[in-house]
Structure formats: C-alpha cells, structure tokens
C-alpha positions as CSV (number, residue, x, y, z in Angstrom):
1,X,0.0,0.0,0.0
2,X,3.4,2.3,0.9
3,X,4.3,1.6,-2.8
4,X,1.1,2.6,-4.2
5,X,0.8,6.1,-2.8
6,X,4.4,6.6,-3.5
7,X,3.7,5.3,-6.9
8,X,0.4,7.6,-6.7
9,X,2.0,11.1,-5.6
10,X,4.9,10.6,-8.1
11,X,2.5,10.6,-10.9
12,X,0.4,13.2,-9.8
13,X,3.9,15.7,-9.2
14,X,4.9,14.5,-13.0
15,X,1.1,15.6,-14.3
16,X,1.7,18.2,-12.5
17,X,4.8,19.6,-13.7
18,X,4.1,18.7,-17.3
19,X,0.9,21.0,-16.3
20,X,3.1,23.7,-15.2
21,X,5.7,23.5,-18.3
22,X,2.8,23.6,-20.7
23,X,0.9,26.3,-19.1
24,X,4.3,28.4,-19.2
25,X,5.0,27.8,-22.9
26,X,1.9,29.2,-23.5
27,X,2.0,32.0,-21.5
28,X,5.2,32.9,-23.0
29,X,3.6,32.0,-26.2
30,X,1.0,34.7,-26.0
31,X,3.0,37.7,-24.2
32,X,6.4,36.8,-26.8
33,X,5.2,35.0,-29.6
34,X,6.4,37.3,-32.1
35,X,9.8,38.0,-30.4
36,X,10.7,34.4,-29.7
37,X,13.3,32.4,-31.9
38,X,12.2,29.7,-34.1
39,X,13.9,27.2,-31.8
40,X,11.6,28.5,-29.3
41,X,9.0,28.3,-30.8
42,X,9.4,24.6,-31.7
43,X,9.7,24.1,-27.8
44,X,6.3,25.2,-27.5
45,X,5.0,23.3,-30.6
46,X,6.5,20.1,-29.3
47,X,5.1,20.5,-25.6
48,X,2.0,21.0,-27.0
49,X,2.6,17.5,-29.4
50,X,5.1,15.4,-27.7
51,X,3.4,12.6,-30.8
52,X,5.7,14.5,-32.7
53,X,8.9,13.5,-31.1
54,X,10.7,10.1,-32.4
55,X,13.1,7.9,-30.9
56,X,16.0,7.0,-33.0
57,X,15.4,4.4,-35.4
58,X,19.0,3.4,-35.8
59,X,19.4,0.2,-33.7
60,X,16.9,-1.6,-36.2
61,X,17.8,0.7,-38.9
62,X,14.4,1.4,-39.3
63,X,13.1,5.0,-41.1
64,X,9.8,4.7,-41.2
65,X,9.0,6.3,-37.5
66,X,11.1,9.3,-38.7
67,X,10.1,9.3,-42.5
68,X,6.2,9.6,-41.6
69,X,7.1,12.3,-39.2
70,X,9.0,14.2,-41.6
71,X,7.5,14.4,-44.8
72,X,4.5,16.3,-44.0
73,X,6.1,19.3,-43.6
74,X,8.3,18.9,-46.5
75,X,7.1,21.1,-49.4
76,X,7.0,21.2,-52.7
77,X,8.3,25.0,-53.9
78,X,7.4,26.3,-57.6
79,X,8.7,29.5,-58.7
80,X,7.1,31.3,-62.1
81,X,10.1,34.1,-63.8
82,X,8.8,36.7,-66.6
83,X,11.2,36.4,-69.1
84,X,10.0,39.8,-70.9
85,X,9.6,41.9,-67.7
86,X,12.4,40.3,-65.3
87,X,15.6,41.9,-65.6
88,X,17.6,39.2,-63.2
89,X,16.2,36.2,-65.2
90,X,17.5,37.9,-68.5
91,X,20.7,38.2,-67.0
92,X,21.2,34.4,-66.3
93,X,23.8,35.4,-63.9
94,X,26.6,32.7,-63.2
95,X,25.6,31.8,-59.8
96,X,21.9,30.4,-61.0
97,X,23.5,28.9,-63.6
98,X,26.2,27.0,-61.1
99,X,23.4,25.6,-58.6
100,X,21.0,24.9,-61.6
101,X,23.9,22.7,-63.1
102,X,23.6,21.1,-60.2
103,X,19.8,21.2,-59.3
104,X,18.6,21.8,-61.9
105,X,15.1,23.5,-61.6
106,X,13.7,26.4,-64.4
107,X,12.7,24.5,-67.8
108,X,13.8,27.2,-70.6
109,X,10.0,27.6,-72.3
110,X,8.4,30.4,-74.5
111,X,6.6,32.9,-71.9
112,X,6.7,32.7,-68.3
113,X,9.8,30.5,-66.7
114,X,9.3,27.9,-64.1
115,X,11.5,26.4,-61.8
116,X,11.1,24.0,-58.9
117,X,12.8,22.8,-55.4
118,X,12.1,22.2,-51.9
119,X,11.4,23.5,-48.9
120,X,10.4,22.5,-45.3
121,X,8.1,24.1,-42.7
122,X,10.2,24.8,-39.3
123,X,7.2,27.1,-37.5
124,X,3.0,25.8,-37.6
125,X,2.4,29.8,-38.6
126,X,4.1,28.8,-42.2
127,X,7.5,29.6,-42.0
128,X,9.4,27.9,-44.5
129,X,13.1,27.3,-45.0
130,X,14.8,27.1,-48.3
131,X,17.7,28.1,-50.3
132,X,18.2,31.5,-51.8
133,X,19.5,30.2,-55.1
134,X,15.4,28.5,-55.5
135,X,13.7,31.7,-55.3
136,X,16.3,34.6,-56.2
137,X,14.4,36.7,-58.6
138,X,11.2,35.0,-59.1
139,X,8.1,36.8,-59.5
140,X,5.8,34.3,-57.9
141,X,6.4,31.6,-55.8
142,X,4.0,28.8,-54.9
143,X,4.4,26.1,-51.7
144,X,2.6,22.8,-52.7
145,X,1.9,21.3,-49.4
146,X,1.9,17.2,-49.2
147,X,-1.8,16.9,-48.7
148,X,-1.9,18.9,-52.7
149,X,-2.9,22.6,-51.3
150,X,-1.2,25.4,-53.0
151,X,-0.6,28.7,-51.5
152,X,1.6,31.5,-52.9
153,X,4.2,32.2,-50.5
154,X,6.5,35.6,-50.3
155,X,9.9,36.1,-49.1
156,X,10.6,36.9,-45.6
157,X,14.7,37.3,-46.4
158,X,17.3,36.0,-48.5
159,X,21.3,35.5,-48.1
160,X,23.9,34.6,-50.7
161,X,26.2,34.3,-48.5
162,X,24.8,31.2,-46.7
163,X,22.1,30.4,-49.5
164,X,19.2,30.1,-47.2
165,X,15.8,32.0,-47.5
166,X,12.9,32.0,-45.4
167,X,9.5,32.3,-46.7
168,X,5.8,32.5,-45.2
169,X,2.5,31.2,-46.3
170,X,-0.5,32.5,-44.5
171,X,-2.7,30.0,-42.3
172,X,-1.8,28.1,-39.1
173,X,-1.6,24.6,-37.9
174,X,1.2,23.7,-40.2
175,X,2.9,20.0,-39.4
176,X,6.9,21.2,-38.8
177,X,10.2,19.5,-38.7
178,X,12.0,19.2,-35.7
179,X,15.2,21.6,-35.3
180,X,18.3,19.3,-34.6
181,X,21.7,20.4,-33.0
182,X,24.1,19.7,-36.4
183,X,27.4,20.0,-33.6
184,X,26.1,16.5,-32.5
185,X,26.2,15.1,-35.9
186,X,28.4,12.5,-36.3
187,X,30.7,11.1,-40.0
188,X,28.9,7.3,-40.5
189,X,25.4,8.0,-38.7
190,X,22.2,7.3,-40.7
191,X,20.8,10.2,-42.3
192,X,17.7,10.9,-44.3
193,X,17.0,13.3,-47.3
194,X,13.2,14.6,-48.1
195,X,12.1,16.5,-51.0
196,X,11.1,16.8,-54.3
197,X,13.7,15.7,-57.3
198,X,12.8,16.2,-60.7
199,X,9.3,17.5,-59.4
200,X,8.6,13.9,-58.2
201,X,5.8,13.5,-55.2
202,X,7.8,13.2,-52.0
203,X,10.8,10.9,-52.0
204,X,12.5,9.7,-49.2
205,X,16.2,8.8,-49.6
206,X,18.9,7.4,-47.1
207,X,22.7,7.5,-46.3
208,X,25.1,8.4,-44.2
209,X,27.3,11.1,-42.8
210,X,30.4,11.4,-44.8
211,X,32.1,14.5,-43.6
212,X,31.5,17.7,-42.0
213,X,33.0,21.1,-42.5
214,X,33.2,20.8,-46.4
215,X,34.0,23.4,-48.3
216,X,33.1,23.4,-52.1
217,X,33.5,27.0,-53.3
218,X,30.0,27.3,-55.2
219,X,29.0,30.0,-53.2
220,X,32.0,31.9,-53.4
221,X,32.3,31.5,-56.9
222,X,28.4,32.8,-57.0
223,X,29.4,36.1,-55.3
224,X,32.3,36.6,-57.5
225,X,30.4,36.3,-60.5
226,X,28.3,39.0,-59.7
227,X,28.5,42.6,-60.9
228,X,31.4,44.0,-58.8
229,X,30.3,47.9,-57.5
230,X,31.8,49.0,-54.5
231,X,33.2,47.3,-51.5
232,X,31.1,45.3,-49.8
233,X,31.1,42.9,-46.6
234,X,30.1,39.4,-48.8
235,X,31.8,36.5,-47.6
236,X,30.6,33.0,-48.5
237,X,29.8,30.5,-45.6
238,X,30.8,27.1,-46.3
239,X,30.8,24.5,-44.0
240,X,28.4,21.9,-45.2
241,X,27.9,18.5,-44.5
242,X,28.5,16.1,-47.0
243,X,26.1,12.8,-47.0
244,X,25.5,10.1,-49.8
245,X,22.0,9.8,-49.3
246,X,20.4,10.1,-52.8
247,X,19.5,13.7,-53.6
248,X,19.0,15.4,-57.5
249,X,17.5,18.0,-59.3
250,X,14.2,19.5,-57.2
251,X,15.7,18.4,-53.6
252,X,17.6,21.6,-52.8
253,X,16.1,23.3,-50.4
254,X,14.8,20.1,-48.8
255,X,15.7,18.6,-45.6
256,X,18.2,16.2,-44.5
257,X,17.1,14.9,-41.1
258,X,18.6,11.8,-38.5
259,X,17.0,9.5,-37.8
260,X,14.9,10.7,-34.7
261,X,13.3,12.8,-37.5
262,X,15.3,15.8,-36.7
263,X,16.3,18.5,-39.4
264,X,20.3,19.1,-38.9
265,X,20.6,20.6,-42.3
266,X,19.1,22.6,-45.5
267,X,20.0,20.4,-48.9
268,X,22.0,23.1,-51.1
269,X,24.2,21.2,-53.7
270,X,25.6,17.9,-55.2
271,X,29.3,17.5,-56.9
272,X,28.5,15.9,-60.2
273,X,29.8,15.9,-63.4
274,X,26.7,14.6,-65.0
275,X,24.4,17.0,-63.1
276,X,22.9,14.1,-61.7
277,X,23.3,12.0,-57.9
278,X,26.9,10.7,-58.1
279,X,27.1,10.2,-54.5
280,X,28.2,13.7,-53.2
281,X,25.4,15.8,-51.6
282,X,26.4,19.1,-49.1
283,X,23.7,20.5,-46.4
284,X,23.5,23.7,-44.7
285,X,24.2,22.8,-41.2
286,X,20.6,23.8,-38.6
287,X,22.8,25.4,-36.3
288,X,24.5,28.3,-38.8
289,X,20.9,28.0,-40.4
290,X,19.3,29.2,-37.1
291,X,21.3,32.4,-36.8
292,X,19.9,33.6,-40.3
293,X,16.5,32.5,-40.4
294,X,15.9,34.3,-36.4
295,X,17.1,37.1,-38.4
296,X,15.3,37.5,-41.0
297,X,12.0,37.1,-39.0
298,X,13.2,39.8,-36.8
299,X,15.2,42.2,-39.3
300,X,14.5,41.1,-42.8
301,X,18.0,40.2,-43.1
302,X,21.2,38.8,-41.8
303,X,22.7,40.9,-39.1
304,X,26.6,39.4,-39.6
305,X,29.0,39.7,-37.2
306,X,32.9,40.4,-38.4
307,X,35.9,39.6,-36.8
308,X,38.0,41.8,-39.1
309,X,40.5,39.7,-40.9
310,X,41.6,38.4,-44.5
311,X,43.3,34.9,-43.9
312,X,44.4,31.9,-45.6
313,X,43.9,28.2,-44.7
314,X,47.4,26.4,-44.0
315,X,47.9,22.8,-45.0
316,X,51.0,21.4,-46.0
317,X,51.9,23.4,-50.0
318,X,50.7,26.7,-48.3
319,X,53.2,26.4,-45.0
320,X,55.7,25.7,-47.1
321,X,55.3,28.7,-49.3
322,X,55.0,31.0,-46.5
323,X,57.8,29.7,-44.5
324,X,55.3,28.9,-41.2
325,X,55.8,25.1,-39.2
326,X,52.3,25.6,-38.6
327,X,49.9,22.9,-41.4
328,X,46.7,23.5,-39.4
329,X,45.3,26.9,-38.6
330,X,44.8,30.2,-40.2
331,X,47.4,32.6,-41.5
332,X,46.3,36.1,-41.1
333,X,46.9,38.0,-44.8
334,X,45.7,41.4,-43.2
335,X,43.7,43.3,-40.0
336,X,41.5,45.2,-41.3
337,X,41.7,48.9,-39.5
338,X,39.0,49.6,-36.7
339,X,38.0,46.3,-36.5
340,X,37.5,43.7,-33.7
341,X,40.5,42.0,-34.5
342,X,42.7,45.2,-34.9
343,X,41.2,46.5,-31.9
344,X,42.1,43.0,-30.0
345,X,45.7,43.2,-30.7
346,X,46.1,40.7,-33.6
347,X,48.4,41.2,-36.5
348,X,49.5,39.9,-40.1
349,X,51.4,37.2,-39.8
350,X,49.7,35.4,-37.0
351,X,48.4,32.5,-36.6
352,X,44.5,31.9,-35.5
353,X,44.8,27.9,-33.9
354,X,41.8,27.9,-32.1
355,X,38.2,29.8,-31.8
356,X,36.6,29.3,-28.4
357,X,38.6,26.4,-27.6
358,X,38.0,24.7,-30.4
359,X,41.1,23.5,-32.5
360,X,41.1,25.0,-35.9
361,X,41.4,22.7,-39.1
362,X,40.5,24.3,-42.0
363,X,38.7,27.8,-42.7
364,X,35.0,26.7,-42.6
365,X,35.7,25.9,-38.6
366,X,36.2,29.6,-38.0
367,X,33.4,31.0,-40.9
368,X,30.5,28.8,-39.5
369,X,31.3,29.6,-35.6
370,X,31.2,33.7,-36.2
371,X,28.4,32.8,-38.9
372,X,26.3,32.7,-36.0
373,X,27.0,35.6,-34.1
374,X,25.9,38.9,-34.7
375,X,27.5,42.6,-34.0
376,X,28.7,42.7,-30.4
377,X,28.8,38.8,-29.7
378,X,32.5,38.2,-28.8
379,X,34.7,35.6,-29.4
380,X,37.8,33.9,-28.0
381,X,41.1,32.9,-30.3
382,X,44.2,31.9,-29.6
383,X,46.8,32.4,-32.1
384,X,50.5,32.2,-32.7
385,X,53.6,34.6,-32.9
386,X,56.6,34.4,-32.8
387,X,56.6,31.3,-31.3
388,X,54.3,32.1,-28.5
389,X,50.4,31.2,-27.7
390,X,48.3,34.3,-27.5
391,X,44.6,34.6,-26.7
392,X,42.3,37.4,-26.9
393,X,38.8,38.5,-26.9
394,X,37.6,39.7,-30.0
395,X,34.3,41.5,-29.8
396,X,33.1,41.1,-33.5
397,X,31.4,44.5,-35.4
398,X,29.1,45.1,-37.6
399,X,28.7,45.2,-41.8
400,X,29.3,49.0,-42.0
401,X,32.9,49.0,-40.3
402,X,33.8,46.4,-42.8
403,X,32.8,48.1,-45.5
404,X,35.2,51.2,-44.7
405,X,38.2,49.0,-43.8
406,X,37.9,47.6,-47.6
407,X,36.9,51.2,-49.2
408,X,40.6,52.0,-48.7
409,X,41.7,49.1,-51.1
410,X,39.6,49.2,-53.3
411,X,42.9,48.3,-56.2
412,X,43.7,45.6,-54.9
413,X,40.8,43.7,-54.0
414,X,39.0,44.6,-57.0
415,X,41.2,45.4,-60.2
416,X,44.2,42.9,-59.1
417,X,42.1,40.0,-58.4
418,X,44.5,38.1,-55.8
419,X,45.3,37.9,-52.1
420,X,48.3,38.4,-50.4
421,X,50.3,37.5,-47.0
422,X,53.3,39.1,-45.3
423,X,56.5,37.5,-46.0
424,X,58.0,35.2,-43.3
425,X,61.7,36.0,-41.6
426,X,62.4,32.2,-42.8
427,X,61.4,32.8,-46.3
428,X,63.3,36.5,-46.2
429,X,66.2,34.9,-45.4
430,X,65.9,31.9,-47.7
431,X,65.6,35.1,-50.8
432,X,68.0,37.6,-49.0
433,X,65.6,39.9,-49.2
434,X,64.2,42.6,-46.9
435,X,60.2,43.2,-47.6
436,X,57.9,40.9,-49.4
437,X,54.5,39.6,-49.3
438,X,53.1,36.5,-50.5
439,X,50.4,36.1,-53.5
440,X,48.2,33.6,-51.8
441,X,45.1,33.4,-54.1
442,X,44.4,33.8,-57.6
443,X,40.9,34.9,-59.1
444,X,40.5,32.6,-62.2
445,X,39.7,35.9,-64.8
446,X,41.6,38.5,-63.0
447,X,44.0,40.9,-63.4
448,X,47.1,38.8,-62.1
449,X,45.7,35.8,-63.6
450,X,46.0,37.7,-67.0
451,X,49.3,38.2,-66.3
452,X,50.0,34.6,-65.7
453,X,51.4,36.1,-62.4
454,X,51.2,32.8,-60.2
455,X,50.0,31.9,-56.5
456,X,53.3,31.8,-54.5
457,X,55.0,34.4,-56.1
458,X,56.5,37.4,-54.0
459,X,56.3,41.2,-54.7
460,X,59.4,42.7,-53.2
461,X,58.8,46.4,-54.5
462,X,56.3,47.9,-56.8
463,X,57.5,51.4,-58.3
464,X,60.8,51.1,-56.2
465,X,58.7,51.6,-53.0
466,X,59.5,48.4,-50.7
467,X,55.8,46.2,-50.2
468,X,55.6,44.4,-46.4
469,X,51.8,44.2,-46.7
470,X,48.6,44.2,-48.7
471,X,48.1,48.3,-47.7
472,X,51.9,48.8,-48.7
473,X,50.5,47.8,-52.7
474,X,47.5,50.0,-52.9
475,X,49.6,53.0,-51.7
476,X,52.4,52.3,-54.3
477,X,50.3,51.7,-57.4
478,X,47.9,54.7,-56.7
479,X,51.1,57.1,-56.0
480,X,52.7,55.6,-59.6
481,X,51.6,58.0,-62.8
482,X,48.3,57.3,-64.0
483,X,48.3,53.8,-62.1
484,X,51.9,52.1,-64.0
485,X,52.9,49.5,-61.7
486,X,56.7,48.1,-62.2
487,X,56.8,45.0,-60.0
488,X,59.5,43.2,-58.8
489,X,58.9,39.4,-57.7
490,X,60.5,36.1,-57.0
491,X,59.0,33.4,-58.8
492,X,57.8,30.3,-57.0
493,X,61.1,29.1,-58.5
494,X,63.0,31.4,-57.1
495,X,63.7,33.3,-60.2
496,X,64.0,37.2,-60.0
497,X,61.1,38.6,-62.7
498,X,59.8,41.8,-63.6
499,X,56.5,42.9,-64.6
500,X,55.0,46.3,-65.7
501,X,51.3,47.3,-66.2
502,X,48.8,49.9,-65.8
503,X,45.9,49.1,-63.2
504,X,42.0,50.7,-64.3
C-alpha cells in the first residue's frame, strides 16, 4: 500500500509539472510570440505534441517512425520568372547557372519561366526554409503542401552568402520538422534526405554522414560572378555537411534529417559531373541556419558579425610557401583597420589555432562559428607569434565597419584580383631579401591571372617603394603616374622577374 501512494503522488507531481511546463510555454507564447526564436517556438509546438517527437530508429535501422514524421512538412516550392519583364532572369547570372547545373530546376520555355525545389516548414504559422538560389528573382512563388494545397508564399529574407531564405504562407496549424543540433552530428550515422527531385511526389532517400565542414566553393564563386560595384562585406559561408544519401534535381532546399526525425541541415548542392546524384550531396548545417532564419524574422536580413580579418587556410603546400611550421590553422593575410581584430591586438602574420577552444582545421571551422553571431557577440582565439600562444577576446562588429576597412583598397581587392600575406623572416632569409608579401590566391579571370602572375610568387617592391603588406600595394600603385605598376617578384622558382602594367 506504501508503494502505491508513493507510486500515486509521483504521478500526480509528474502531471503536475508537465501542467506547469505547458501552461508556461503558453504564456510565454502569448505575451512573446512574435519576439521568440524559431527554436523557441518549436519548444512550445512540441510541448504541445510530444506525438511529434521520435526515438531514434537506428538500432533496427528502421526509417519509417522518422520518415512519416517528416514528410508532412516537406514542401514542394514552384517559382514562375517573366522572361520579358524580369531583368535578373534575363541576366542568367553565373551563380543560378552554377546551382542549376547542379539542381537543376527552371525549364527554358516560351513565356513565363518555371522552376522547382524544396522546402520545409520549421514554425506551424508557415514559415518555411529554403535556399536562396530557388527563389532569387522570381516573380511568384508557390508552396505545394503534401496533402496537394497550394498557397503562394513571399519572401521573408534571402542570403547569398549562406544560400538560405525564409519564406511565409498564410494559415496556421502547419505539421513542422524538428530543429536538430548539427554539432552533435556525427561522420557514419544514418541520415535521411526529403524533397522533391525532378518535381517527383515526396521521396525519401537514405545515407550516411560522410564528412563535415566541407568546403566546395560554389558560393563563393556565385558572389564573384556577380557585378562588382563598391566594397562590400560578402563573404561565403561554407561548411556543409556532406552525405551520400540520394539527392538530385528539385531536392535543394529540402531537408536532410537523422533518424529521430530531426532536421540538422538545409540540402543546397551535389558534386556531379553529370548533373545528376553521383554520391556527393552538401547540407546547410541547422545550427549556422538558425542564426539567419531568427534574423530574418526579426530584421529582414542577416545581421553578420565580423571579426575583421583576410586569412588563408594552411595545409601542407601553403606552410611551405610561406615559411610557417604551422599545417593547421589560419594565417592572417591582413587586420582590417577599426575592426575587432585590430582592436584586440592581432596582426599579419599570425596565426589563428583555435576559436573558443575549439582547434582549428580548415577555414570553414572559424566562418560557421562567427556565422552565428551577430555585431557585439565576442569571441575567444588563440593564435601564434613568434613562437608564442596568445589569446584574446575579439568583440566582433558590424557590416558597415567592414565596408570602410575595404573602401581603402579598393585596387587591390577589385582590379588585381588576388590575395596576399606578409613574408616570413624564414622565407626573407631563404631570398636575401628585406620586404615581401606572398600572392596567396588567384581569381581565375583577374588581373594577375592575365598576367600569368602565379600563387606563391613574391612582390618585393612595386614602383621602387618596398611592399611588407597588402596596404603597402594599394599606396604604391595609386602614388605611380596614371596607375603604372613596375613589379618586382620572385618566382615560385625562385627566379627574380619583372612585370609592368597599368591598373584601371
């Protein structure tokens, strides 16, 4: 009888507190509903339906728990362009053309365009998550819901930078997908795509985790190819995960979800050279997704957060050429003036290892982290110099002070078409020379590519004025007569060469 009451009162305090945690999720749904995050929101939805919630299927490896949950609230996104009338459908700029290579989606017709992807519902109001490259300049877009409802939906916000957009359809009661944590994915654990390739009905696909953190340059390429005006704060975010679940023309924009029925990313891309599934699919991951979609509900775009730098990712080839031990990390090119990182004490030539504690491997380890963080949000990293750990908080600022840094070099980052790294002591002494910087990148189709002026090559001096970093070129060449540049460089060789040339 002792066991029953015990048995009896621990039931009653459980009703009771799942009572209490329901009755506060509403309250705060009613007094904040508008202000609260999406991931907030989601809390209340799924307190409200714990039947939406699913174990994880991966013991048995079976999907169908998580498939059934999922695929409601996986939609089906048409988008109509007028040829005659729209300006940025004439234009067939390069970045659609890159991710419709790859996705395919607009069938070239006479009259109006269509085109066709996916999308997924992440709030019961209608908000809907999808890539930007699936909606940039349409004139219409319409959401085809599972159950074969269509309502036209408009465009909340949109990013190149990240290739996510969020869009809203009017009406409530929406089924939603689960927001996952993407940290906690894991290479080699079961994942599932949803959408809608080749305009097909819903279509369930599954795979696994190949790798995280890939980079694949499509969306930097995309930014490039744009219309250059003046400086502006654009920097891709890459760090997708890669998975060989099945996913082709129509899925971008869909979801890729574990196997508790989670979403962990955004579908945005497939390496193919046949345009079709080759076994090499890249996802947004939920977490830098998050940051953008809360801000575009709340701003209408992405407030981005900057730490203030130009770097280059090390691996073996590029130590070498700059003379640094260092094959992990990021070399710091150039500190842009007034910025967090200028203001924190960092220099060229150092050495970022780490970004709140977390070891640095390649680039997209640093460019997801401060992708979701905003102006003021500060940041830990620890870096080398000279030998020495340093660590220092960096408080990160906003688009505008970026914006001003670049104005000031505007030559170099515009009309030369490269990057460039202070020279190390090691390599000065290796070329018995006094100043240098590095060329670490090359834009395929710019200026130094024209001149067949290579990655690794050092500028010494440009119009006899000695060059120790990237602000040390834009001086020279604008102080030269009418912009006449005469170079002098070390080959990756080693060979002493000369080149002249007038920069426009």
């Amino acid at each position: 009888m002792e066991n029953m009451k015990k048995i009896g009162v621990t039931f009653l305090a459980a009703c009771l507190g799942g009572a209490v945690a329901i009755g506060s999720y509403k309250f705060l749904e009613s007094r904040y509903g508008n202000k609260l995050s999406f991931e907030d929101k989601q809390k209340v939805y799924f307190t409200n339906n714990p039947g939406g919630v699913v174990n994880s299927s991966s013991g048995s490896l079976d999907f169908t728990e998580a498939a059934a949950t999922v695929t409601p609230a996986v939609v089906h996104i048409k988008t109509t362009y007028n040829v005659n009338a729209n300006r940025g459908y004439q234009g067939r700029d390069q970045m659609q053309d890159m991710f419709e290579e790859f996705f395919g989606g607009r069938r070239r017709q006479q009259g109006p365009a269509q085109g066709s992807g996916s999308g997924v519902i992440i709030s019961d109001d209608g908000y809907i998550v999808t890539n930007n490259h699936v909606v940039d300049n349409a004139d219409k877009i319409d959401v085809v819901l599972p159950d074969k409802r269509s309502l036209e939906a408009k465009v909340i916000g949109r990013d190149e930078n990240t290739d996510l957009a969020l869009l809203k359809i009017e009406g409530s009661g929406f089924p939603i997908v689960k927001l996952g944590n993407s940290d906690d994915v894991r290479v080699g654990e079961w994942v599932l795509a949803v959408g809608y390739p080749f305009a097909l009905n819903t279509t369930v696909t599954a795979g696994i985790v190949s790798a995280k953190g890939r980079q694949i340059g499509i969306l930097d390429q995309g930014i490039q190819s744009r219309e250059e005006g003046e400086p502006q704060a654009r920097t891709a975010i890459e760090s997708f995960i890669q998975t060989d679940a099945a996913i082709n023309r129509g899925n971008s924009g869909g979801a890729l979800v574990n196997t508790k029925g989670e979403l962990i990313g955004v579908n945005a891309a497939i390496a193919s050279q046949s345009g079709s599934y080759e076994g090499y699919g890249f996802a947004i991951p939920i977490n830098l997704a998050k940051k953008v979609l809360n801000d575009f509900k709340e701003f209408g775009s992405v407030r981005r957060g900057y730490i203030g730098i130009n770097f280059t990712g090390l691996d073996a080839e590029q130590s070498k050429r700059l003379g640094v031990d260092e094959i992990n990390g990021l070399y710091v090119n150039e500190v842009l003036p007034g910025g967090g990182a200028a203001q924190a004490g960092l220099k060229e030539g150092d050495i970022i290892t780490k970004v709140d504690e977390k070891q640095i491997i390649y680039p997209s380890d640093l460019q997801e982290r401060i992708g979701r963080l905003g102006p003021g949000d500060k940041v830990s990293l620890s870096y080398l110099r000279d030998g020495k750990t340093l660590t220092s908080n960096v408080t990160l600022k906003g688009e505008e002070s970026i914006k001003t840094a670049r104005s000031s070099s505007s030559v170099v980052t515009k009309n030369l078409g490269a990057s460039f790294a202070p020279v190390s002591e090691s390599i000065k002494k290796k070329y018995k020379i006094n100043s240098g910087v590095i060329v670490t990148n090359v834009k395929a189709g710019g200026f130094f590519d024209q001149l067949d002026l290579v990655q690794g090559t050092i500028i010494t001096s440009i119009n006899g004025e000695a060059i120790n970093k990237p602000e040390d070129i834009e001086r020279a060449i604008t102080a030269g007569r009418n912009n006449m540049a005469t170079v002098n460089a070390i080959s990756p060789d080693g060979m002493q060469i000369r080149y002249q040339f007038q920069v426009r």
